[in-house]
C-alpha positions in Angstrom: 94.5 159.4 -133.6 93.6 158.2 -130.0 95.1 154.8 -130.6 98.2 156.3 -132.4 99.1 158.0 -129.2 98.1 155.6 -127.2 100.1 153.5 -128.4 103.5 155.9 -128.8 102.8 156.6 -124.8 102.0 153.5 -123.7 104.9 151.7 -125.0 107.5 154.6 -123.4 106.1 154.5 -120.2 106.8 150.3 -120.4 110.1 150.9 -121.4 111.0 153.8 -119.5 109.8 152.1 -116.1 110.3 148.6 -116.8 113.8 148.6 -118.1 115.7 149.2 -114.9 113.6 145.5 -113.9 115.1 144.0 -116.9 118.6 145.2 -115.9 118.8 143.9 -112.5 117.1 140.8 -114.0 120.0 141.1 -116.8 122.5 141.3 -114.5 121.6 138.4 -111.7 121.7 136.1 -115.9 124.8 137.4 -115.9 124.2 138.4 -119.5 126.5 141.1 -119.2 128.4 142.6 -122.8 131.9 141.4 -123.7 134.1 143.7 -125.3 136.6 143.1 -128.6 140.1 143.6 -127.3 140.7 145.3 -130.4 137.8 147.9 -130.3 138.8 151.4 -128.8 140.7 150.9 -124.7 138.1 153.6 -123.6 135.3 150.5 -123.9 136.7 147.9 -121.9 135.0 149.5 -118.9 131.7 148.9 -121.0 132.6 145.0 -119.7 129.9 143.6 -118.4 127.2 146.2 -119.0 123.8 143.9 -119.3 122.7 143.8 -122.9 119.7 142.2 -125.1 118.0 145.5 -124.2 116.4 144.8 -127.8 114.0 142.4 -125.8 112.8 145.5 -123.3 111.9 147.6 -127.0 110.2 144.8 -128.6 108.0 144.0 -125.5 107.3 147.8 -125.0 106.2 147.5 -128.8 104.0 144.9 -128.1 102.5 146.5 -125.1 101.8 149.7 -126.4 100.3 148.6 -129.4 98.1 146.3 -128.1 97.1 147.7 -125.2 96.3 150.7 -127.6 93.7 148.3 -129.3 92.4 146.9 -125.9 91.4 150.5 -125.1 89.8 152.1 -128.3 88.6 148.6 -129.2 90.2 148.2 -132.9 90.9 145.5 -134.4 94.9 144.2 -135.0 95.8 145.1 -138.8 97.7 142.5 -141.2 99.9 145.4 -141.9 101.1 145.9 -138.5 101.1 142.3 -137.6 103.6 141.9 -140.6 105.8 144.2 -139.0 105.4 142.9 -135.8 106.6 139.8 -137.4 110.0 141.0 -138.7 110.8 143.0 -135.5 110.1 139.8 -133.9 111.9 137.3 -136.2 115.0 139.2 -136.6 115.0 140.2 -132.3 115.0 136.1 -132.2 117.5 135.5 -135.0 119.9 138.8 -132.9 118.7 137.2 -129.5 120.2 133.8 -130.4 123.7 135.5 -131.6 123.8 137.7 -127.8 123.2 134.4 -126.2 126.1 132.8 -127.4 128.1 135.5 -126.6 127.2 135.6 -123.1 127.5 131.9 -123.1 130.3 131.2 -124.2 132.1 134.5 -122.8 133.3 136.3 -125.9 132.6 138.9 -128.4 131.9 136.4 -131.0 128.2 134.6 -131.0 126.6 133.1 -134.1 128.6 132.9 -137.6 127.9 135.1 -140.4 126.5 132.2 -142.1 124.0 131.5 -139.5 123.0 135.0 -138.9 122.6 135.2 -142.9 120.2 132.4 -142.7 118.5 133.5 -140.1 117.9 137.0 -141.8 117.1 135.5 -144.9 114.2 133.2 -143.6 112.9 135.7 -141.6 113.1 138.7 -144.7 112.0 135.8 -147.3 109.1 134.7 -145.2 108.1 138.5 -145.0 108.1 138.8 -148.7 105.9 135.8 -149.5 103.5 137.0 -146.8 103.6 140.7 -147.4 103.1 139.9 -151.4 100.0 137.8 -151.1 98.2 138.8 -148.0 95.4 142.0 -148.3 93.9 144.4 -146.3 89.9 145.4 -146.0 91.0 148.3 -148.7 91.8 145.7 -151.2 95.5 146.4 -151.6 98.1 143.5 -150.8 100.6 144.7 -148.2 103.2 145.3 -150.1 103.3 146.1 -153.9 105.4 144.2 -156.2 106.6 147.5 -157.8 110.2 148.9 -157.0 109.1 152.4 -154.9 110.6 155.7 -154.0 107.5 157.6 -152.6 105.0 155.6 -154.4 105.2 152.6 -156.7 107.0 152.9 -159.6 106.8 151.6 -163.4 108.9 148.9 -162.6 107.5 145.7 -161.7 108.4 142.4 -160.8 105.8 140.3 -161.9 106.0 141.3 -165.6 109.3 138.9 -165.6 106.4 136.1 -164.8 104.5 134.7 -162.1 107.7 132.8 -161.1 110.7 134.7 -162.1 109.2 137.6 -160.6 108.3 136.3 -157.5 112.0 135.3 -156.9 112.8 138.0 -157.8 110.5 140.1 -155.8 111.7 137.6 -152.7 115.3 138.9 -153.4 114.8 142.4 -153.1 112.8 142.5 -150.3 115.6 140.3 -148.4 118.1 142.7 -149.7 116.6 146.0 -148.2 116.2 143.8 -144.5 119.5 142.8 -144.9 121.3 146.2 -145.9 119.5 148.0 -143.4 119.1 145.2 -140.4 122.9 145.3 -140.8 123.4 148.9 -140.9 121.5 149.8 -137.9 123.7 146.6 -136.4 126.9 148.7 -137.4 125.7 152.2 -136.3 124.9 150.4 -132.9 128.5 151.1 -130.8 128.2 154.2 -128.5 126.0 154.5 -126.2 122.3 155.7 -127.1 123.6 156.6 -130.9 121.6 153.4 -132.7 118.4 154.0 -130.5 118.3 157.8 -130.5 119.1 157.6 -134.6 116.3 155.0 -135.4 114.0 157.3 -133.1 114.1 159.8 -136.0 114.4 157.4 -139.0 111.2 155.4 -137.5 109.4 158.4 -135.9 109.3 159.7 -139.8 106.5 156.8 -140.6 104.2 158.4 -137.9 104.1 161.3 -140.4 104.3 159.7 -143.6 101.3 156.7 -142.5 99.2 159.5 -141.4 99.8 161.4 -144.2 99.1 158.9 -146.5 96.2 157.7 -144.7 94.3 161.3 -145.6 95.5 161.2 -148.9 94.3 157.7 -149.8 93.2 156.2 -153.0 90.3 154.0 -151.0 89.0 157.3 -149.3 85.9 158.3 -150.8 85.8 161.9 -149.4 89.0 162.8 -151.2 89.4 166.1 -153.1 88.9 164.9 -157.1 91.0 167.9 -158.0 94.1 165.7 -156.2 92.7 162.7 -156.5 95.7 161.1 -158.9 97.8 161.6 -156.3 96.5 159.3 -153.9 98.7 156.5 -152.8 98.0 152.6 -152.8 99.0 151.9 -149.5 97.4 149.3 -147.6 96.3 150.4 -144.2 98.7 153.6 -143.9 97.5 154.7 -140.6 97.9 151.2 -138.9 101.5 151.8 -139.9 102.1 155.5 -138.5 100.7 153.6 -135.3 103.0 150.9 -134.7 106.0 153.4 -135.7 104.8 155.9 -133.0 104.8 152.2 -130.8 108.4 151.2 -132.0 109.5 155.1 -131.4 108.2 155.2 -127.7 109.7 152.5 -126.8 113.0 153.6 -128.0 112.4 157.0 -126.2 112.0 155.1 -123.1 115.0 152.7 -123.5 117.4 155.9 -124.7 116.9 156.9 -121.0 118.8 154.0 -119.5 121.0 153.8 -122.9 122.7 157.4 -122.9 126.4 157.7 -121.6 126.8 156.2 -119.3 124.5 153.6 -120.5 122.9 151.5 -117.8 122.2 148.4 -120.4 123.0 147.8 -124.3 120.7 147.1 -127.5 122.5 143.8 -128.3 122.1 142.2 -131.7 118.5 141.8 -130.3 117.5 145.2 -130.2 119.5 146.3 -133.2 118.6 143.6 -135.6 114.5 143.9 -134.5 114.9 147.6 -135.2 116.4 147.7 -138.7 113.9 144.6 -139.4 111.3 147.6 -138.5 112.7 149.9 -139.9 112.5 148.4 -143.1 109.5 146.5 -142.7 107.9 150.1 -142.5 109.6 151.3 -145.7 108.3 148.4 -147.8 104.9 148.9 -146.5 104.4 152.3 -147.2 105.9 151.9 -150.7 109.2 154.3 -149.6 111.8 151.2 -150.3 114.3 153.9 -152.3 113.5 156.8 -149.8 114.9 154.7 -147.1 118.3 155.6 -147.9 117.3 159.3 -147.1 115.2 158.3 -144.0 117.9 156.1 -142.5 120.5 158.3 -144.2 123.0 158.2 -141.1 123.0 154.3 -141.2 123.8 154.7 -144.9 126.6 156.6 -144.2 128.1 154.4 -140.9 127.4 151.2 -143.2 129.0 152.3 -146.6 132.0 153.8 -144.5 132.6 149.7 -143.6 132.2 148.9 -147.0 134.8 151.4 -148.3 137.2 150.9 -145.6 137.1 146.8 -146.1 137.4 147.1 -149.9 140.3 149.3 -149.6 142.2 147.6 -146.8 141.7 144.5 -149.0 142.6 145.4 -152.3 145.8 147.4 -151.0 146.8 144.5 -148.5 146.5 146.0 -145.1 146.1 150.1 -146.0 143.1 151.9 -144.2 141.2 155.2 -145.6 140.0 155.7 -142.0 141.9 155.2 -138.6 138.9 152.8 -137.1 135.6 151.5 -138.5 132.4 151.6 -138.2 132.9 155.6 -138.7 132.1 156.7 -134.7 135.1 154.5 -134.0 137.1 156.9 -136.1 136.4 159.8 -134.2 137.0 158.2 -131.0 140.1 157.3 -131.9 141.3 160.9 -133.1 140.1 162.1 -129.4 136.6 163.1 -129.8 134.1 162.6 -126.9 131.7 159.6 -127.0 129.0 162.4 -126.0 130.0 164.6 -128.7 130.0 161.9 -131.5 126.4 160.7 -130.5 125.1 163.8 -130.7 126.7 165.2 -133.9 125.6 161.9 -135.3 122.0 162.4 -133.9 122.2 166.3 -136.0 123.5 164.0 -139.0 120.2 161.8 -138.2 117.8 164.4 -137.8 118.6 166.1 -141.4 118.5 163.0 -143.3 115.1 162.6 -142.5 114.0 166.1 -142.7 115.2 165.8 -146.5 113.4 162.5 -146.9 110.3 163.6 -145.2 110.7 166.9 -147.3 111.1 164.8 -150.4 107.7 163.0 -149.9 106.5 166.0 -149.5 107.6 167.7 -152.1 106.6 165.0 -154.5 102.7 165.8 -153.5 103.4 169.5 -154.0 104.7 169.4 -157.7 102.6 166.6 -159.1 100.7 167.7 -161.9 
């Protein structure tokens, strides 16, 4: 418990304070946003507002977590170090794309192919890793089942060693890809991707810990619940680096509410969703996710919808903008009162997904 808040606080205060250096240091790089000509008017006076704040989270990350180990003495877990490693990857893989866009002066940095590539190493890498590697409770890091709040009866390996493993490979690069690029889309007002993924990521603080008491590989659990342990390798390492990666966006949301003071970039959205789902493969809560991270379901499927349908009637839109914030500010709401109303949208997606994994413990029988 002491290194779970120890970590949470010490990675806030590193954002909170340190984040006004990175912006002057932002700002003297002259890595300053550009804005789409075609996104809404009211943002071109966004121009030039420093971005790859991403780099500020995944340092306070960093800091709080380890520095949470330096001080209670505990050793890093594979668990955590796995996530570490697809915030990481995919803040590089966003981090190249802002480069170029500061580089070369437009709104456009890497192509989609490259920043496919890039997501698919980095998610593909994870799987292989996350598949294979074990913990000290004997479990691997991640389970080759499909999950929902614990495994399921589906598995890949019963395809084959092979076969399954590909396939395995392919469905963890899927969920990094949906929800990397969903937190990616949700990220265009200011402080509504960071103060969004607070509550989607804050929800593994509660469900590690939780899972942690209930676990299969504790020997002082209750026999009379004892089939409904979960399989989770090293649950409460994980509710500690989510309380890490959630005070670190509480800290950063200071400087990134309206007016924001300095921007997420690719860096900081891409290493977020890469978190994100990192923590929902962990935990065995793959399917949950879309409850969890319900509001980036709903910005990201809005896109979809919207695309298909100004495709396949050659020009005609459903909405008047997309992503869907971009909607409302063009019928007149306030960038304030979108954020927030998306936040309340947020905040009850994950209170039905926490209450879902709840509720699974409740009526098991």
């Amino acid at each position: 418990m002491i290194t779970l808040i120890g970590a949470g606080g010490l990675s806030m205060v590193f954002s909170l304070f340190m984040t006004p250096v990175f912006i002057r240091l932002f700002k003297k790089l002259a890595w300053g946003q550009y804005i789409n000509i075609d996104g809404p008017a009211s943002h071109q006076v966004k121009r030039g507002t420093p971005t790859m704040g991403g780099i500020v989270i995944i340092l306070a990350t960093l800091f709080g977590y380890f520095g949470a180990l330096l001080v209670t003495g505990n050793p890093p877990s594979i668990s955590v170090l796995l996530v570490l490693f697809m915030m990481v990857g995919l803040g590089i893989v966003g981090f190249v794309d802002d480069f170029l866009k500061v580089r070369n002066r437009r709104s456009l940095g890497l192509g989609p192919t490259a920043k496919l590539i890039g997501q698919l190493l980095v998610g593909g890498s994870f799987a292989l890793l996350a598949m294979n590697l074990t913990g000290p409770n004997g479990f691997t890091v991640a389970s080759t089942h499909i999950s929902a709040i614990r495994d399921l009866d589906f598995d890949f390996l019963q395809w084959g060693v092979i076969a399954g493993t590909i396939a395995f490979v392919l469905w963890i690069v899927l969920i990094v890809l949906a929800t990397s690029n969903a937190v990616n889309l949700t990220d265009g007002l200011d402080g509504l991707a960071p103060g969004s993924a607070i509550l989607a990521i804050g929800s593994f603080v509660i469900i590690g810990f939780w899972q942690a008491n209930q676990s299969c590989a504790s020997l002082t659990l209750d026999p009379d619940v004892a089939f409904k342990c979960y399989n989770v390798n090293q649950p409460l390492d994980l509710a500690v680096i989510a309380a890490a990666i959630a005070g670190a966006l509480v800290g950063f949301l200071w400087w990134n509410t309206n007016p924001a003071k300095i921007f997420l970039g690719d860096t900081g959205s891409l290493a977020i969703g890469g978190a994100l789902a990192a923590l929902a493969i962990e935990s065995r809560t793959e399917l949950l996710l879309i409850l969890i991270g319900g509001i980036f379901v709903i910005v990201a499927g809005q896109v979809v919808v919207q695309l298909t349908y100004f495709r396949l009637t050659g020009g005609k839109r459903i909405w008047r903008a997309s992503p869907l914030h971009h909607h409302f500010e063009v019928k007149g709401w306030a960038e304030v009162t979108i954020v927030v109303r998306f936040w309340i949208i947020a905040g009850l997606c994950v209170a039905a997904g926490v209450g879902a994994f709840y509720l699974e413990w409740i009526l098991q029988d």
